[in-house]
N, CA, C and O atoms as a Tripos MOL2 file, in Angstrom:
@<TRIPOS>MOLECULE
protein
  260   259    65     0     0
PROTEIN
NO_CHARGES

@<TRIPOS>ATOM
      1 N         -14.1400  -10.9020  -15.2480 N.3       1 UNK1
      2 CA        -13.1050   -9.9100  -15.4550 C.3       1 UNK1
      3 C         -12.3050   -9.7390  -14.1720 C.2       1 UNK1
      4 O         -12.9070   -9.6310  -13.1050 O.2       1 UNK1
      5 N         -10.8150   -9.7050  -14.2310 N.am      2 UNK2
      6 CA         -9.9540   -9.6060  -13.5310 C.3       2 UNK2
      7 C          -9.6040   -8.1410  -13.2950 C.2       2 UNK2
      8 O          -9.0320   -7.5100  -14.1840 O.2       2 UNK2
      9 N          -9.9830   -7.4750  -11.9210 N.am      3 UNK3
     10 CA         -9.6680   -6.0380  -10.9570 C.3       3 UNK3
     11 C          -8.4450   -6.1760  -10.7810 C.2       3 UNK3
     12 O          -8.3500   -7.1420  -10.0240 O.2       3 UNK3
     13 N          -7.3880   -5.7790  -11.0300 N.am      4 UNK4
     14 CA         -5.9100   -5.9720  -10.2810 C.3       4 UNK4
     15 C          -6.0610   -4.4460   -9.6330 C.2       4 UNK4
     16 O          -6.7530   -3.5320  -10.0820 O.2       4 UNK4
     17 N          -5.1650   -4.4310   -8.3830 N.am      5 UNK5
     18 CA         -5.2990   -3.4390   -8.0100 C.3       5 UNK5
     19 C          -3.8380   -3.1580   -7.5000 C.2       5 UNK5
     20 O          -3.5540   -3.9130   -6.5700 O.2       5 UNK5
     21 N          -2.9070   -2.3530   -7.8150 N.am      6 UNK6
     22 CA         -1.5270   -2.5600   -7.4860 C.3       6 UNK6
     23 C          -0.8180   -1.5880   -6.3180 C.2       6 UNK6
     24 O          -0.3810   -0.4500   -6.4940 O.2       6 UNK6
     25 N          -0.8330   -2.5130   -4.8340 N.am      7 UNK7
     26 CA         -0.6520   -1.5390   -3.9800 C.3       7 UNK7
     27 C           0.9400   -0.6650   -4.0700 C.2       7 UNK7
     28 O           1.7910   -1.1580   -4.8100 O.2       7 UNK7
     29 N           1.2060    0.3440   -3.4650 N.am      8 UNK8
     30 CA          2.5610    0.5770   -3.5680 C.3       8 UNK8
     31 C           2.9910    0.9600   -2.1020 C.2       8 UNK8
     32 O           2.5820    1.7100   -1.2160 O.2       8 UNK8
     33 N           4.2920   -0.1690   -2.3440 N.am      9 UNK9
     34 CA          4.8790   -0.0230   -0.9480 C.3       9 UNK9
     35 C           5.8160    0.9460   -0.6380 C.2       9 UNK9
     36 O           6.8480    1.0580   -1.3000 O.2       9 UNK9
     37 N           5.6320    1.4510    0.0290 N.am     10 UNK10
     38 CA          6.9670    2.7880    0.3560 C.3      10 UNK10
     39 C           7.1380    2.4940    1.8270 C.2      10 UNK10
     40 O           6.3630    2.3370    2.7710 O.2      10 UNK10
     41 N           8.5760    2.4770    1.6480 N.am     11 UNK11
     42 CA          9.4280    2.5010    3.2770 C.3      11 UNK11
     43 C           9.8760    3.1040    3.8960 C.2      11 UNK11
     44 O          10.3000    4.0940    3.3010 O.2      11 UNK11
     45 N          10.1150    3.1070    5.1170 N.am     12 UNK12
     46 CA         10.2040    4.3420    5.4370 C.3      12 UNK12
     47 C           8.9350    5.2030    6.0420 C.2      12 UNK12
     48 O           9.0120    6.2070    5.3330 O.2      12 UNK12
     49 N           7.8930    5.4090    6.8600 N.am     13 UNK13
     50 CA          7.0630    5.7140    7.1740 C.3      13 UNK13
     51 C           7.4980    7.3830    7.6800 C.2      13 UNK13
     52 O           6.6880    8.3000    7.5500 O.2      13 UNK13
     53 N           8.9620    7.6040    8.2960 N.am     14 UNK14
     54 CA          9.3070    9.1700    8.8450 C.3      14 UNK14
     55 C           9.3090   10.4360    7.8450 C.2      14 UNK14
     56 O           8.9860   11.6230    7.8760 O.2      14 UNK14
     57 N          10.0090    9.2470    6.6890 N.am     15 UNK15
     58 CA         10.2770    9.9480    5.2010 C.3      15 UNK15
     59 C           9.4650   10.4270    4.5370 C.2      15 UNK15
     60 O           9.5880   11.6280    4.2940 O.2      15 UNK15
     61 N           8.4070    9.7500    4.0230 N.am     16 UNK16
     62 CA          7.3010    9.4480    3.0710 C.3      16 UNK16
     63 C           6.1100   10.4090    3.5500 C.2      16 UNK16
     64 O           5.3210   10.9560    2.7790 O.2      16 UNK16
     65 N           6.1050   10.5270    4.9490 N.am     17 UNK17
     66 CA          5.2630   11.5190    5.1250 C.3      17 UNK17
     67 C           5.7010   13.0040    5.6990 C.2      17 UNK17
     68 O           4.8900   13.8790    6.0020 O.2      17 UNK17
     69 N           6.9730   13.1090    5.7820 N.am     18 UNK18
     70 CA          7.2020   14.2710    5.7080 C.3      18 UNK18
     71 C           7.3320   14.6900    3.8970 C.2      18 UNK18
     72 O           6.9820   15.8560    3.7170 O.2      18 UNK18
     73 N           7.6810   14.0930    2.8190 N.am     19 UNK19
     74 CA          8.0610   14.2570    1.7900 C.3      19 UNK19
     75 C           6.4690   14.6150    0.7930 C.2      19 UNK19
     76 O           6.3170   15.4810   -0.0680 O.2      19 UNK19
     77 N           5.5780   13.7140    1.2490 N.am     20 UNK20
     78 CA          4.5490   13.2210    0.9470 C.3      20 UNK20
     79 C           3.0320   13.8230    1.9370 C.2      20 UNK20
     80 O           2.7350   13.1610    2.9320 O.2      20 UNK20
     81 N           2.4480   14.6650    1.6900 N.am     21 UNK21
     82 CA          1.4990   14.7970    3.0460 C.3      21 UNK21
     83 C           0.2970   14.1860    2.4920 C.2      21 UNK21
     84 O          -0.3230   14.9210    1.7230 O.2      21 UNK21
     85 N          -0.1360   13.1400    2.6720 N.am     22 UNK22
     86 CA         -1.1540   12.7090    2.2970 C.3      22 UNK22
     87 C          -2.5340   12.8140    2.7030 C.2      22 UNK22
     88 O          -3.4840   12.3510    2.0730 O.2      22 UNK22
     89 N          -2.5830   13.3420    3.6080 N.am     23 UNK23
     90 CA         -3.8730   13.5870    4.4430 C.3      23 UNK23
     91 C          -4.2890   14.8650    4.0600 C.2      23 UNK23
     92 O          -5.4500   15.1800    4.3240 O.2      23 UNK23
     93 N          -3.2180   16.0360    3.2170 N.am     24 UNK24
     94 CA         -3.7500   17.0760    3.1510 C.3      24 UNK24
     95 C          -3.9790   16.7780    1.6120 C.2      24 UNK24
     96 O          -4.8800   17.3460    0.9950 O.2      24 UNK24
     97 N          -2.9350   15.6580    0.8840 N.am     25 UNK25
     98 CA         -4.0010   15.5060   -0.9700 C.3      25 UNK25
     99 C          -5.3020   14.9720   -0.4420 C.2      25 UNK25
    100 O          -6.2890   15.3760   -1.0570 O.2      25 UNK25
    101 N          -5.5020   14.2380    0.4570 N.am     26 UNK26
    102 CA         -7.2020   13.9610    0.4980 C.3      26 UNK26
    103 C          -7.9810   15.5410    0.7210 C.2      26 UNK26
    104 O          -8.7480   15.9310   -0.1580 O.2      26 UNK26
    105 N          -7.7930   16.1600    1.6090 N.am     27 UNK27
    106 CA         -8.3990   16.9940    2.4680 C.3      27 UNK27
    107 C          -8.8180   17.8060    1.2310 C.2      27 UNK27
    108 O          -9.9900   18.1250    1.0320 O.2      27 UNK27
    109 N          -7.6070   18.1860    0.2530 N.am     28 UNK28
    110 CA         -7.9670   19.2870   -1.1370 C.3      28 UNK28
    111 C          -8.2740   18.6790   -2.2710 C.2      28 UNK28
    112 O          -8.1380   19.0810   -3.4260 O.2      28 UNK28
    113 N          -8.8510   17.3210   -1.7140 N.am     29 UNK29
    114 CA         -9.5790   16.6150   -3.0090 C.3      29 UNK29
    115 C          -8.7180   16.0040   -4.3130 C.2      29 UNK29
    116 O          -9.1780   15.4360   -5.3020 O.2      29 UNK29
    117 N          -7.4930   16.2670   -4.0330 N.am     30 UNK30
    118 CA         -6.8140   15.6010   -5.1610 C.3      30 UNK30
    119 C          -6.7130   14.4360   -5.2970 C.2      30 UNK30
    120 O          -6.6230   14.1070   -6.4800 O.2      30 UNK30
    121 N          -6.6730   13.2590   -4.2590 N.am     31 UNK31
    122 CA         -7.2640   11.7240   -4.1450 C.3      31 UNK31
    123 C          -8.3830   12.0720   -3.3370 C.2      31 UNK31
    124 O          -8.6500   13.1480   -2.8020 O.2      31 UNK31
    125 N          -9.2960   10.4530   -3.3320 N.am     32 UNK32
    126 CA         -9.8750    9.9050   -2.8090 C.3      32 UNK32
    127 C          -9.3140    9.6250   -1.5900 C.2      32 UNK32
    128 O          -8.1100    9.4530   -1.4020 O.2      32 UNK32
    129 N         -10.4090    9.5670   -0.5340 N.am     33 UNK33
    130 CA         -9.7680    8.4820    0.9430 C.3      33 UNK33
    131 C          -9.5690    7.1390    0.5640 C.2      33 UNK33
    132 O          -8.8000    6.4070    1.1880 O.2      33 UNK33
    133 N         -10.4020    6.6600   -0.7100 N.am     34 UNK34
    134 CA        -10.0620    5.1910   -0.7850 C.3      34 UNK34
    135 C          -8.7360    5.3130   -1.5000 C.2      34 UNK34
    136 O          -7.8440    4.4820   -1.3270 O.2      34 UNK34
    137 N          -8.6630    5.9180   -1.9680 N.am     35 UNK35
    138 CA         -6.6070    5.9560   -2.7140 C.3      35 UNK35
    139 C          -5.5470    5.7410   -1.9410 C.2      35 UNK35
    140 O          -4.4390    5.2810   -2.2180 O.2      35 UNK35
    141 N          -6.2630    6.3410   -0.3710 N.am     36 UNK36
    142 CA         -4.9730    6.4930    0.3460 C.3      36 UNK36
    143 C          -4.5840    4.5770    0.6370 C.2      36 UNK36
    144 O          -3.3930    4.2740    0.7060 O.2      36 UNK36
    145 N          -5.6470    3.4600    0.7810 N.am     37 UNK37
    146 CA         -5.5760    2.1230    0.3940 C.3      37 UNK37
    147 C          -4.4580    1.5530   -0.3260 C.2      37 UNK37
    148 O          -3.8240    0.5660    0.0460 O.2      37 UNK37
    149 N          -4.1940    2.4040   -1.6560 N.am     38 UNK38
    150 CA         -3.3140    2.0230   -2.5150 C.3      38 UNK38
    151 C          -2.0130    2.2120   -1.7510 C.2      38 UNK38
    152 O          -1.2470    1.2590   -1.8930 O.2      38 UNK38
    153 N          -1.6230    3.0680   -1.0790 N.am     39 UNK39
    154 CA         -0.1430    2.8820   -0.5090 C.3      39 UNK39
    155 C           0.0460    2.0710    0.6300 C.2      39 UNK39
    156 O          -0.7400    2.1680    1.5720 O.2      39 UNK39
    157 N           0.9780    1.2950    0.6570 N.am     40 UNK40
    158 CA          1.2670    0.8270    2.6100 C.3      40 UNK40
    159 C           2.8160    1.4520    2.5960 C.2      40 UNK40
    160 O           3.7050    1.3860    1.7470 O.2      40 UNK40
    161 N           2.7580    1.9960    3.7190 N.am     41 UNK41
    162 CA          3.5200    2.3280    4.1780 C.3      41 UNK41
    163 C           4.3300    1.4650    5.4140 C.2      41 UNK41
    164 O           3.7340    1.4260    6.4900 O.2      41 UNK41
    165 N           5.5300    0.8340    5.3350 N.am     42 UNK42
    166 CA          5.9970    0.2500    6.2450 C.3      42 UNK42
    167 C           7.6170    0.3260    6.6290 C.2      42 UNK42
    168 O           8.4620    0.6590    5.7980 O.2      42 UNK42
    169 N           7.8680    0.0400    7.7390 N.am     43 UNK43
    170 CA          8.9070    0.2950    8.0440 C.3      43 UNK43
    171 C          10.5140   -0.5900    8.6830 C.2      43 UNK43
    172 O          11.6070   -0.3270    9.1840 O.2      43 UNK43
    173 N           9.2940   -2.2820    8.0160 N.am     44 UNK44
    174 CA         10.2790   -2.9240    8.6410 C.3      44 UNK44
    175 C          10.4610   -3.7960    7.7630 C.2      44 UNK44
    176 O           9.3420   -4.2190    7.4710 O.2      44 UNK44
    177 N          11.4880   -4.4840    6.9730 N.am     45 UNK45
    178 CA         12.0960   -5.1180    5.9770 C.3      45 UNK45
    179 C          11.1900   -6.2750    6.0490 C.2      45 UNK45
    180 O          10.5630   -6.6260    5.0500 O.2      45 UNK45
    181 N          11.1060   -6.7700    6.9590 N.am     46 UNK46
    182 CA         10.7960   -8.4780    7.2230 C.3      46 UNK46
    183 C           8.8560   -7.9590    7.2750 C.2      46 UNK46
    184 O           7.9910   -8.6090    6.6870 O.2      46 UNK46
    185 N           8.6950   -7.2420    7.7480 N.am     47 UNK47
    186 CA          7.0030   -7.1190    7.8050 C.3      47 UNK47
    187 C           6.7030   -6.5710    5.8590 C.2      47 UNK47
    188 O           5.6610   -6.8560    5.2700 O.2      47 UNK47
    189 N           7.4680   -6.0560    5.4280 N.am     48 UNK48
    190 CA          7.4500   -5.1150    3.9880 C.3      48 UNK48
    191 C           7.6280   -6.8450    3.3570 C.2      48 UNK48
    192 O           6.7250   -7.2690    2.6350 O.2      48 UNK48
    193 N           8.3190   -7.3680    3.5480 N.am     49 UNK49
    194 CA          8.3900   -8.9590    2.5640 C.3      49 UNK49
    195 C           7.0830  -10.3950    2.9480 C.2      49 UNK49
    196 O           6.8780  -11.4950    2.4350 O.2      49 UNK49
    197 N           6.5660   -9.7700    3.8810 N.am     50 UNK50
    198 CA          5.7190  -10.6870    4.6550 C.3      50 UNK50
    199 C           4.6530  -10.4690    4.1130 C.2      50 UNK50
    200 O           3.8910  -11.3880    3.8130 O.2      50 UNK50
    201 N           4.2800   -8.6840    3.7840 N.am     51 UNK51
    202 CA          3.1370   -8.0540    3.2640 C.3      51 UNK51
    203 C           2.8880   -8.8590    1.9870 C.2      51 UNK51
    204 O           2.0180   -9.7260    2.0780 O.2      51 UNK51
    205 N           3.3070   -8.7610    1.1940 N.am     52 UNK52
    206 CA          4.4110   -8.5980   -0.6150 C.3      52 UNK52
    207 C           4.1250   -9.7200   -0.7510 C.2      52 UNK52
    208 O           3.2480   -9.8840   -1.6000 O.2      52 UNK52
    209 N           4.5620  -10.8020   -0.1730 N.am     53 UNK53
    210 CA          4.6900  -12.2260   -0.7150 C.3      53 UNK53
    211 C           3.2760  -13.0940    0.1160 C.2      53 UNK53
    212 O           2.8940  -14.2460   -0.0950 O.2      53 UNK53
    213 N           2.7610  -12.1620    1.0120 N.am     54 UNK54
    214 CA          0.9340  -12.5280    1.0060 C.3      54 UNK54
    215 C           0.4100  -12.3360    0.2580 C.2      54 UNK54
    216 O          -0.4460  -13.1360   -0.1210 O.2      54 UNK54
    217 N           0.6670  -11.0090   -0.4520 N.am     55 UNK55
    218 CA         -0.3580  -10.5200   -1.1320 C.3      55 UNK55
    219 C          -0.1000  -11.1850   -2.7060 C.2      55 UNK55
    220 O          -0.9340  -11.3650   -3.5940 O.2      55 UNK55
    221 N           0.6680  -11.3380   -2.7050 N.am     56 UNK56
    222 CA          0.9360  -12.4450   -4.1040 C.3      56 UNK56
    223 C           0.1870  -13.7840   -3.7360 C.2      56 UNK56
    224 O          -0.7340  -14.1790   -4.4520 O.2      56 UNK56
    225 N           0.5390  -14.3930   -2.7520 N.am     57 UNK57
    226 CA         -0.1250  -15.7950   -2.6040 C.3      57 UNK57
    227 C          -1.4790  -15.7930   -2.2480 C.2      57 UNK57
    228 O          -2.2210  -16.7530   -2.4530 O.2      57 UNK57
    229 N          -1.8210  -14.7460   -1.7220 N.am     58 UNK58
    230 CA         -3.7300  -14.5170   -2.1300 C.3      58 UNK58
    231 C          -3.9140  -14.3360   -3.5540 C.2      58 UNK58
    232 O          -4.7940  -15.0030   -4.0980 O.2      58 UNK58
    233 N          -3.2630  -13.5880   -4.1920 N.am     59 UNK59
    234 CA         -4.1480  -13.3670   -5.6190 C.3      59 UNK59
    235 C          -3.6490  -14.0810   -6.5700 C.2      59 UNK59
    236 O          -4.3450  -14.2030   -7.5780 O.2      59 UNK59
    237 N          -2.2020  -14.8100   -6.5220 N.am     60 UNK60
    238 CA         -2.1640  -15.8970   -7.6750 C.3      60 UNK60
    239 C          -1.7650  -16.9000   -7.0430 C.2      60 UNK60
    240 O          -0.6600  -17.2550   -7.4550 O.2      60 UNK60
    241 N          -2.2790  -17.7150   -5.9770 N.am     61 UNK61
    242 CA         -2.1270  -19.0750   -5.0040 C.3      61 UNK61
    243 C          -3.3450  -19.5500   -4.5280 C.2      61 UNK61
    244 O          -3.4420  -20.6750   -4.0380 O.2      61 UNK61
    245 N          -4.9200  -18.2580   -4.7030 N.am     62 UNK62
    246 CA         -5.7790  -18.9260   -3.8450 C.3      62 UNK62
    247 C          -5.7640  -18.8550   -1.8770 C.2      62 UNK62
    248 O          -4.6880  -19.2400   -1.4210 O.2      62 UNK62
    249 N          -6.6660  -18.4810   -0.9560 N.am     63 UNK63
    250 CA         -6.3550  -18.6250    0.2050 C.3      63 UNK63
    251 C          -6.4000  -19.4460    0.7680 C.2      63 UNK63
    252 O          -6.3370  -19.3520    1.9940 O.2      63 UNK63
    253 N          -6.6020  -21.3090   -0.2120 N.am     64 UNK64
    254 CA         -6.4100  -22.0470    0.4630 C.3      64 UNK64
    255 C          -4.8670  -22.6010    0.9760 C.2      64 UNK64
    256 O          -4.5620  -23.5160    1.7400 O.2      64 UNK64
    257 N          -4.0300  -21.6100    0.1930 N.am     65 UNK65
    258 CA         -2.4630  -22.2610    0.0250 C.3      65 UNK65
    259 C          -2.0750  -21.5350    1.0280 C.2      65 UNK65
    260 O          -0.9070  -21.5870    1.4130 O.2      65 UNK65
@<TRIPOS>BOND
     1     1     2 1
     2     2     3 1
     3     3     4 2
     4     3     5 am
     5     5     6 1
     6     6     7 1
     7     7     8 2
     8     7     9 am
     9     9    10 1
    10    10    11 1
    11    11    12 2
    12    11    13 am
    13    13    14 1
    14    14    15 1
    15    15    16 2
    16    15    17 am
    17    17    18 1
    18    18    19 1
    19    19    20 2
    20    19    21 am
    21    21    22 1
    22    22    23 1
    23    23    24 2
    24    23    25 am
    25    25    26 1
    26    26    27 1
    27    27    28 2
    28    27    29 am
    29    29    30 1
    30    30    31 1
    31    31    32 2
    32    31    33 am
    33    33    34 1
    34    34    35 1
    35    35    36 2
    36    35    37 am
    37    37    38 1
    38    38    39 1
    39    39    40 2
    40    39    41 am
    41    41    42 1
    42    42    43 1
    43    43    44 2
    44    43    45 am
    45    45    46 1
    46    46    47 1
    47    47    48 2
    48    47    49 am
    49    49    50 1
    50    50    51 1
    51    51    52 2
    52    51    53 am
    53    53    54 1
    54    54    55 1
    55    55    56 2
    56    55    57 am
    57    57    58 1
    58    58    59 1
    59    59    60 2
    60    59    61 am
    61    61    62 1
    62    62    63 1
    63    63    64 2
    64    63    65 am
    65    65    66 1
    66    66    67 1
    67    67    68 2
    68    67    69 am
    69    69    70 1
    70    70    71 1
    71    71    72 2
    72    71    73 am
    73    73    74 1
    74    74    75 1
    75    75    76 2
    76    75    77 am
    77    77    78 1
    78    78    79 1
    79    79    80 2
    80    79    81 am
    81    81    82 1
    82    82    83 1
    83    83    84 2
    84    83    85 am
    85    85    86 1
    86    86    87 1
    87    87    88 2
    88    87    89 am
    89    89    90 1
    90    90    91 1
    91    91    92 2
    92    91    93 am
    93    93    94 1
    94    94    95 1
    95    95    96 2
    96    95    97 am
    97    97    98 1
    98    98    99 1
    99    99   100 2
   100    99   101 am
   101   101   102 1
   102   102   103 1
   103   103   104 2
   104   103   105 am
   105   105   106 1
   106   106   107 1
   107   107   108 2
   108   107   109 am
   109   109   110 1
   110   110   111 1
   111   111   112 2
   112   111   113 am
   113   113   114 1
   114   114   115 1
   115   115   116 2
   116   115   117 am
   117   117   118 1
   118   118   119 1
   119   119   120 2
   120   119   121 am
   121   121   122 1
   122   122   123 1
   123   123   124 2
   124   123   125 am
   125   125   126 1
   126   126   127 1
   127   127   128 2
   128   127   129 am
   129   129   130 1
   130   130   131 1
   131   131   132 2
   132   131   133 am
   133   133   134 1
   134   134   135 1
   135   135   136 2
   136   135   137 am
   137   137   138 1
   138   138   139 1
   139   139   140 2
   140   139   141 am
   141   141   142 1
   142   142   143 1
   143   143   144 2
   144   143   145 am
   145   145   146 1
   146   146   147 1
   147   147   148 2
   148   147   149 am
   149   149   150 1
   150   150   151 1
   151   151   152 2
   152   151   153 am
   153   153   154 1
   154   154   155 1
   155   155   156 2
   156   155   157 am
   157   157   158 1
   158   158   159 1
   159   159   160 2
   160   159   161 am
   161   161   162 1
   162   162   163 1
   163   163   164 2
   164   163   165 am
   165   165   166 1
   166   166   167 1
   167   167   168 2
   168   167   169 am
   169   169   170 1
   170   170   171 1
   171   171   172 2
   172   171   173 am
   173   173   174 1
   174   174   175 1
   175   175   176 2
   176   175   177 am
   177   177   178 1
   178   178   179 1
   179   179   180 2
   180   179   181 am
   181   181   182 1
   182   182   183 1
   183   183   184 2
   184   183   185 am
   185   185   186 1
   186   186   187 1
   187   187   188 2
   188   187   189 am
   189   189   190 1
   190   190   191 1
   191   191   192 2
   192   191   193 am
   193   193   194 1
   194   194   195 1
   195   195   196 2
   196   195   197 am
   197   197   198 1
   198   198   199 1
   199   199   200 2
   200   199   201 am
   201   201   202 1
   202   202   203 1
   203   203   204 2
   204   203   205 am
   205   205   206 1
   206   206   207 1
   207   207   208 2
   208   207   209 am
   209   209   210 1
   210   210   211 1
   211   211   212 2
   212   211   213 am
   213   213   214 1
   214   214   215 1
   215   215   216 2
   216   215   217 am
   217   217   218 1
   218   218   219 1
   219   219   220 2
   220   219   221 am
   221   221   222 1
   222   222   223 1
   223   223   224 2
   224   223   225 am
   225   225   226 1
   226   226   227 1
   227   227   228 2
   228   227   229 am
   229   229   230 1
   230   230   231 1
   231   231   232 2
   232   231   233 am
   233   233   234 1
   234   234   235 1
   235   235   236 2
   236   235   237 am
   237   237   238 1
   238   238   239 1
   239   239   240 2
   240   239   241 am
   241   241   242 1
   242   242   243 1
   243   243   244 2
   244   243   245 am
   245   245   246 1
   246   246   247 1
   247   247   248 2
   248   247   249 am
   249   249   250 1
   250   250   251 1
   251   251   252 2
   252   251   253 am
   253   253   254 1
   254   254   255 1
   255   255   256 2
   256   255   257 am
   257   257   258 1
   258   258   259 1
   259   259   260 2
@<TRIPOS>SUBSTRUCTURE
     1 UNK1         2 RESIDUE 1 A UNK
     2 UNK2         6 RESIDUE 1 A UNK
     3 UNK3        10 RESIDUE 1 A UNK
     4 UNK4        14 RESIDUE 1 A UNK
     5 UNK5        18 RESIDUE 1 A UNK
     6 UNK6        22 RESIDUE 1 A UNK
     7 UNK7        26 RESIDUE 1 A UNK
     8 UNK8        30 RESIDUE 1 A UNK
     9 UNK9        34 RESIDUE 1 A UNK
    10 UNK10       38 RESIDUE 1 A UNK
    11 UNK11       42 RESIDUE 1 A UNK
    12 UNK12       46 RESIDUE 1 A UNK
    13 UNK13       50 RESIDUE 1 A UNK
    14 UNK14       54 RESIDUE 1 A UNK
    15 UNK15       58 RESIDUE 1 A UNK
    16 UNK16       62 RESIDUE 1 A UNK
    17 UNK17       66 RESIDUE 1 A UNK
    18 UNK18       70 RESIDUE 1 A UNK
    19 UNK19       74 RESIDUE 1 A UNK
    20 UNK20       78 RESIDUE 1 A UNK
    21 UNK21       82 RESIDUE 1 A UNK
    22 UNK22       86 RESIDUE 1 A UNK
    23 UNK23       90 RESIDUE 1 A UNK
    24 UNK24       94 RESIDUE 1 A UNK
    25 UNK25       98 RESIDUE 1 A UNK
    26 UNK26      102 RESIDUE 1 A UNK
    27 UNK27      106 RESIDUE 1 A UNK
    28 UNK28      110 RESIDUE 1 A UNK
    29 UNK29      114 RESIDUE 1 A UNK
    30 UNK30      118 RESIDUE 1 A UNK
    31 UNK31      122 RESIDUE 1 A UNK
    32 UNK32      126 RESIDUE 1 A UNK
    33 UNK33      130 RESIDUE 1 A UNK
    34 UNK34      134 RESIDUE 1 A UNK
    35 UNK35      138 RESIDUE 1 A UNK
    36 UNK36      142 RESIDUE 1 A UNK
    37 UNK37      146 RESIDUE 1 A UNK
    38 UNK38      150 RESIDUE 1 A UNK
    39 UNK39      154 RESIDUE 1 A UNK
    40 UNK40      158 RESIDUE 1 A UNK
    41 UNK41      162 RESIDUE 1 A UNK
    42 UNK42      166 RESIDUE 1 A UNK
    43 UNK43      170 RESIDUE 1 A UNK
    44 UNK44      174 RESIDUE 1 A UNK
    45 UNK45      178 RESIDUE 1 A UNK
    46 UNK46      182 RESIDUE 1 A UNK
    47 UNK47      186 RESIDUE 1 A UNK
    48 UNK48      190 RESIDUE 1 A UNK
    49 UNK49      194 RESIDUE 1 A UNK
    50 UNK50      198 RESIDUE 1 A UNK
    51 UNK51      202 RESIDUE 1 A UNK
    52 UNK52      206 RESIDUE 1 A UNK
    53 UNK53      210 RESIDUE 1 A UNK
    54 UNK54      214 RESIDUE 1 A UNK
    55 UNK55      218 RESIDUE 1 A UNK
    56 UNK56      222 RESIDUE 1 A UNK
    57 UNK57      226 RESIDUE 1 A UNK
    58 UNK58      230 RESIDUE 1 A UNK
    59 UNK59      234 RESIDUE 1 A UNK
    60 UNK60      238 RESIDUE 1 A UNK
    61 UNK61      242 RESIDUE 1 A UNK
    62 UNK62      246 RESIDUE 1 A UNK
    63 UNK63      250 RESIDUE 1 A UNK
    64 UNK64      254 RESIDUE 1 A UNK
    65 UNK65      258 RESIDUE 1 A UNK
């Protein structure tokens, strides 16, 4: 059985956490610490496409490619 696990990228790292406080949905239990996993947060176009198109070629390319 196939786990997909679908991260979400948000850009912008100044934004996202002023908009977003994530450390205090953990703190009052509304996620998990492992949830906070599910987001990356990044802030630079070329590192945000570098992420994205690894993480595709690990899970449907294999890490030998």
């Amino acid at each position: 059985m196939l786990c997909l696990i679908i991260v979400i990228n948000l850009f912008d790292t100044t934004f996202w956490n002023e908009v977003i406080n994530f450390k205090a949905l953990q703190e009052y239990g509304v996620i998990r610490p492992d949830d906070l996993k599910l987001f990356k947060i990044i802030d630079d176009v070329d590192k945000a496409f570098e992420y994205i198109t690894g993480q595709l070629k690990k899970l449907y390319l294999g890490s030998e490619r």
